[in-house]
N, CA, C and O atoms as a printed pandas DataFrame, in Angstrom:
     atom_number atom_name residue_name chain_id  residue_number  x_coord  y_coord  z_coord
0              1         N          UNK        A               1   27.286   49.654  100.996
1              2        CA          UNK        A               1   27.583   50.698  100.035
2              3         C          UNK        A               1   26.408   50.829   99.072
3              4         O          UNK        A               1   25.818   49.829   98.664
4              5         N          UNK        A               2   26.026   52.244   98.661
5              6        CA          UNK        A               2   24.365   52.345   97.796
6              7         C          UNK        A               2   25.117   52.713   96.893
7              8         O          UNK        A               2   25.611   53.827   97.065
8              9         N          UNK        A               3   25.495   51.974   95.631
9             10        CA          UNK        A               3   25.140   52.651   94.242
10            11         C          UNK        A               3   24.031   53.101   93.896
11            12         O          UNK        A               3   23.059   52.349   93.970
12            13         N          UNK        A               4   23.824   54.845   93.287
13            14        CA          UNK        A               4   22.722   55.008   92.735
14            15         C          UNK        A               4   23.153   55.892   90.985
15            16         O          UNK        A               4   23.946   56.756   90.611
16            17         N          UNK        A               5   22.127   55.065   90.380
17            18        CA          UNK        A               5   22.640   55.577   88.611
18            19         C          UNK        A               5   21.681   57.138   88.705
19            20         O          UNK        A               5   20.674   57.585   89.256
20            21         N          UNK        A               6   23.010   57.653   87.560
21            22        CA          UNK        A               6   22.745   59.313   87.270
22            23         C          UNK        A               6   21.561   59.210   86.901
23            24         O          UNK        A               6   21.451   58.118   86.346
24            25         N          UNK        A               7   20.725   59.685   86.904
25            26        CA          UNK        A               7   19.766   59.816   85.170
26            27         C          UNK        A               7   20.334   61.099   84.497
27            28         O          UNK        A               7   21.057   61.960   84.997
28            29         N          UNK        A               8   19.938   61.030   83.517
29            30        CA          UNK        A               8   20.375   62.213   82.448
30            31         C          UNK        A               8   18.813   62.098   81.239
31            32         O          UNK        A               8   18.219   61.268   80.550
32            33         N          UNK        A               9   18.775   63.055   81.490
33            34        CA          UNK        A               9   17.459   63.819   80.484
34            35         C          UNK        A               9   18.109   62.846   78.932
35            36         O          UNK        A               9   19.262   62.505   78.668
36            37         N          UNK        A              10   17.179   62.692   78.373
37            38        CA          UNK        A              10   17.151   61.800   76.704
38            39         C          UNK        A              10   18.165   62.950   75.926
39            40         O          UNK        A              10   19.245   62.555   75.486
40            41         N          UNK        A              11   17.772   64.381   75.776
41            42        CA          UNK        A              11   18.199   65.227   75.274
42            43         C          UNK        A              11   19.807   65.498   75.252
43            44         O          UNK        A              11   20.382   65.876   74.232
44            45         N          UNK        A              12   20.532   65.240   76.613
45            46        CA          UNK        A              12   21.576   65.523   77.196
46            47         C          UNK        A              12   22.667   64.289   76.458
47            48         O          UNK        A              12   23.798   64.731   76.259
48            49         N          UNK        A              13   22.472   62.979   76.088
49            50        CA          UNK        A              13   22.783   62.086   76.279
50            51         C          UNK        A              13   23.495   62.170   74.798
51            52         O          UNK        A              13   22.804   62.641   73.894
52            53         N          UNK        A              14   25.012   61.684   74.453
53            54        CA          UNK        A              14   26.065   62.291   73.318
54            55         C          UNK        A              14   25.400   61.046   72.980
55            56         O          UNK        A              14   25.028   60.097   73.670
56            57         N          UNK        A              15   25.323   61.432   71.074
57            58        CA          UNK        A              15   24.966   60.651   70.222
58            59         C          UNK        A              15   25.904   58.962   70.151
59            60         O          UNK        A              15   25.519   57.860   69.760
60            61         N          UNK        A              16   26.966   59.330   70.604
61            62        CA          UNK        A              16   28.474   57.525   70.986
62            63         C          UNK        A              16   27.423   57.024   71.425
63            64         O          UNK        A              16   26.908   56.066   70.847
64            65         N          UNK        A              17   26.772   57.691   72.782
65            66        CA          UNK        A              17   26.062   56.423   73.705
66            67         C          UNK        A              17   24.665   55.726   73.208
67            68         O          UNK        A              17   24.132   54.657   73.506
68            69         N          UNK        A              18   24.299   56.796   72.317
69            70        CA          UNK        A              18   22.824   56.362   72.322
70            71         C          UNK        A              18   23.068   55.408   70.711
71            72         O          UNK        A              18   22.169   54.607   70.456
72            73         N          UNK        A              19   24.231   55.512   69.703
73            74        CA          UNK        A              19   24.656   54.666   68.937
74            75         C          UNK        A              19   25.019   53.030   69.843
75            76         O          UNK        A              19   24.985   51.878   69.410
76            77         N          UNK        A              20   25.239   53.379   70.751
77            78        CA          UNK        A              20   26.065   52.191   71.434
78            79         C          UNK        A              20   24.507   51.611   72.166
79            80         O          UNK        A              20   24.132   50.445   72.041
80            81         N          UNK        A              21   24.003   52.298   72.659
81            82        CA          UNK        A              21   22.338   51.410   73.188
82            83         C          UNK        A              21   21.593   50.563   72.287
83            84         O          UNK        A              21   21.187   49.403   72.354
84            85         N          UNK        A              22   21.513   51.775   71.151
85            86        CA          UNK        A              22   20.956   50.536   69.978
86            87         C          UNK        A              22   21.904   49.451   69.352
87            88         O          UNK        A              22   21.487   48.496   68.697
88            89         N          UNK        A              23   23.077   49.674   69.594
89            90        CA          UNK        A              23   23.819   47.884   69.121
90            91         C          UNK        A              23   23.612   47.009   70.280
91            92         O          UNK        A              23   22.966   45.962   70.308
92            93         N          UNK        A              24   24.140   47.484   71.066
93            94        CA          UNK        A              24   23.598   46.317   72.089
94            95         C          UNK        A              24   22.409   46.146   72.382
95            96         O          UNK        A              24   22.242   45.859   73.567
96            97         N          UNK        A              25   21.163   46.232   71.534
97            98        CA          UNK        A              25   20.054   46.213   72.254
98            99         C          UNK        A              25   19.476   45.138   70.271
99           100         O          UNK        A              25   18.444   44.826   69.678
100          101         N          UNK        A              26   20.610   45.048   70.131
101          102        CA          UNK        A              26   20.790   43.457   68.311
102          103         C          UNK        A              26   21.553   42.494   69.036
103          104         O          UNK        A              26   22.593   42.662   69.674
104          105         N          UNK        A              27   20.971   41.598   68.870
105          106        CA          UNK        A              27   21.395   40.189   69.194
106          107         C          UNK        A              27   22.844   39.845   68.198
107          108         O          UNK        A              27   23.957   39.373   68.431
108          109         N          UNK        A              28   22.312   40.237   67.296
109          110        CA          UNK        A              28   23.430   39.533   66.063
110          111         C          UNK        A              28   24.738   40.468   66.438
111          112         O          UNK        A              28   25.841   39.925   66.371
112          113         N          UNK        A              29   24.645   42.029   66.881
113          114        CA          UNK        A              29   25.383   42.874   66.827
114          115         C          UNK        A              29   26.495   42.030   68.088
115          116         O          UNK        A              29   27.702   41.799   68.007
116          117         N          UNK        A              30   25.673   41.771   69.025
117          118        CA          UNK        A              30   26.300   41.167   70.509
118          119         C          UNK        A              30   26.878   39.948   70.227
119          120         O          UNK        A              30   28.038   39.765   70.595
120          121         N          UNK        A              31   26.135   38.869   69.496
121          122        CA          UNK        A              31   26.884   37.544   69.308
122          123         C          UNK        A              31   27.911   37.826   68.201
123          124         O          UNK        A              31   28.701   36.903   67.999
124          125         N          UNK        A              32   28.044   38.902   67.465
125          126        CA          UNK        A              32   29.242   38.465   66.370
126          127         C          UNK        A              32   30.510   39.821   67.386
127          128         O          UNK        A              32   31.652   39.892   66.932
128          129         N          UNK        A              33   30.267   40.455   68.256
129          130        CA          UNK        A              33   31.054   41.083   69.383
130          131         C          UNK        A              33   31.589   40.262   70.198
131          132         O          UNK        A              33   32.808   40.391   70.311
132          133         N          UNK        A              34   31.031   39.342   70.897
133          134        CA          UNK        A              34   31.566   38.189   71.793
134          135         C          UNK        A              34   32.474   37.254   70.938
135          136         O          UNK        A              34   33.472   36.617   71.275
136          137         N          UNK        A              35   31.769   37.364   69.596
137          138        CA          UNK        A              35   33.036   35.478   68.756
138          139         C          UNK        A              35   34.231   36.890   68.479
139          140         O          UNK        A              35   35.334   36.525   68.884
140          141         N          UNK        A              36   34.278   38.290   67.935
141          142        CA          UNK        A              36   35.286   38.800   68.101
142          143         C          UNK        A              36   35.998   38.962   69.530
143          144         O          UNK        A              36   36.958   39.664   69.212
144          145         N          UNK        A              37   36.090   38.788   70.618
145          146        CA          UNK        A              37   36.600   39.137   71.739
146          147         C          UNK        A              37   37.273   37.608   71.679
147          148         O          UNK        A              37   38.467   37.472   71.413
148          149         N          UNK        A              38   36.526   36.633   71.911
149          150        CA          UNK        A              38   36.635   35.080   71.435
150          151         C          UNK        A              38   38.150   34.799   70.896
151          152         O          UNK        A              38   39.072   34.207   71.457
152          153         N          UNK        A              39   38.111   35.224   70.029
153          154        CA          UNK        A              39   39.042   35.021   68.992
154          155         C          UNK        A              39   40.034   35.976   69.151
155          156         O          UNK        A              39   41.187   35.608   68.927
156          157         N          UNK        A              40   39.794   37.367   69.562
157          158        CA          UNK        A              40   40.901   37.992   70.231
158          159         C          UNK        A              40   42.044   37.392   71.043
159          160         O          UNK        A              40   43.237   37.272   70.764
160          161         N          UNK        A              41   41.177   36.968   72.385
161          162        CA          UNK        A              41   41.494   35.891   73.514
162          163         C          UNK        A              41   42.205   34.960   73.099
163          164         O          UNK        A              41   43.396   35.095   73.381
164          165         N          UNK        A              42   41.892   33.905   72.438
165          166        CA          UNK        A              42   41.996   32.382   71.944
166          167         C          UNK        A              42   43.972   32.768   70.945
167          168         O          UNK        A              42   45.133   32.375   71.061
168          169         N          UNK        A              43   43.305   33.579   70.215
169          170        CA          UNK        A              43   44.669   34.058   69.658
170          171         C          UNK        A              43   46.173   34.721   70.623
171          172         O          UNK        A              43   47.354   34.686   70.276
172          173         N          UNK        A              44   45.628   35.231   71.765
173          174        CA          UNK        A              44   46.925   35.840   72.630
174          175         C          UNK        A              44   47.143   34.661   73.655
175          176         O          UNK        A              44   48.303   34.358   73.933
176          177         N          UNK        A              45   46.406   34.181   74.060
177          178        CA          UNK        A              45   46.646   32.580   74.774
178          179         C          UNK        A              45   47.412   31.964   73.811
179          180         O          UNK        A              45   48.594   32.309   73.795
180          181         N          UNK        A              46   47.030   31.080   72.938
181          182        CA          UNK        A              46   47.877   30.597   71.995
182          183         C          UNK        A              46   49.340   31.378   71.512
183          184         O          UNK        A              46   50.371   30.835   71.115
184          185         N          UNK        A              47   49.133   32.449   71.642
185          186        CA          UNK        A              47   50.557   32.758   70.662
186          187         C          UNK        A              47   51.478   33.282   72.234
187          188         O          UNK        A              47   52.541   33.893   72.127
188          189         N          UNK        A              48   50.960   32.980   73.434
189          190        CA          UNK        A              48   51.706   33.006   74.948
190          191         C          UNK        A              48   52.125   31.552   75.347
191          192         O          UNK        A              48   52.954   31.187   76.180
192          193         N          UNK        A              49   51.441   30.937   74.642
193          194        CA          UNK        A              49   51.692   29.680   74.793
194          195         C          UNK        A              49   52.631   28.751   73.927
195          196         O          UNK        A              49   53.087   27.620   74.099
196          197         N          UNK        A              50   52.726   29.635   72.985
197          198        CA          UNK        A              50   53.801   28.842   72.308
198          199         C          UNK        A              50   55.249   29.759   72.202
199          200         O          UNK        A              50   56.339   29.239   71.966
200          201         N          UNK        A              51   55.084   30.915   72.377
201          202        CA          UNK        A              51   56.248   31.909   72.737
202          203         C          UNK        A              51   56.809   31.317   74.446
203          204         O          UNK        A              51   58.034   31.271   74.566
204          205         N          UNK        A              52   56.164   30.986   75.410
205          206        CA          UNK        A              52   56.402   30.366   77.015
206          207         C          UNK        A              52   57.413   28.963   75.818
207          208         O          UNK        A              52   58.526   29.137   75.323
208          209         N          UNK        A              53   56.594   27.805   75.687
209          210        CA          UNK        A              53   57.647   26.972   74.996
210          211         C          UNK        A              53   58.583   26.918   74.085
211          212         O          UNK        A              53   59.323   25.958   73.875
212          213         N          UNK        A              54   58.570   28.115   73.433
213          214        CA          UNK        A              54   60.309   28.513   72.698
214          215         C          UNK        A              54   61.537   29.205   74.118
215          216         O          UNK        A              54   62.755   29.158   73.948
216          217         N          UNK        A              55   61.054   29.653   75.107
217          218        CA          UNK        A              55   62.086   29.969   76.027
218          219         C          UNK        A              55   62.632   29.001   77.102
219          220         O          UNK        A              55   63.632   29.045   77.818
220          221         N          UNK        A              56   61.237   27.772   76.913
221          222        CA          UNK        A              56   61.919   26.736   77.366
222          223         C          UNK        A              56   62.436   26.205   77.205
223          224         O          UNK        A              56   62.762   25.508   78.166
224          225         N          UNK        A              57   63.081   25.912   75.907
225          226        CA          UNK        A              57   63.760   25.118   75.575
226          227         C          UNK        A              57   64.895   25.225   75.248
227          228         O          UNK        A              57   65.532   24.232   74.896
């Protein structure tokens, strides 16, 4: 199977995406994005995990 990417002229391209190229293209922007997802995660595990042991019992 060939994936091949669109190109799109610089001009064409909605201002969301080209806001969104330059954050991900900051380190700090990406590492404090990942400890939020992190902690997203960590929080719905935990609170599945202790809601699973209140029905067990």
């Amino acid at each position: 199977m060939t994936v091949s990417a669109k190109k799109i002229s610089a001009e064409n391209v909605p201002p969301r995406i080209l806001e969104i190229r330059r954050k991900i293209k900051d380190n700090s922007y990406v590492d404090n994005a990942v400890q939020r997802i992190a902690l997203i995660l960590s929080r719905e595990i935990a609170g599945k995990s202790c809601r699973l042991r209140e029905v067990m019992i």
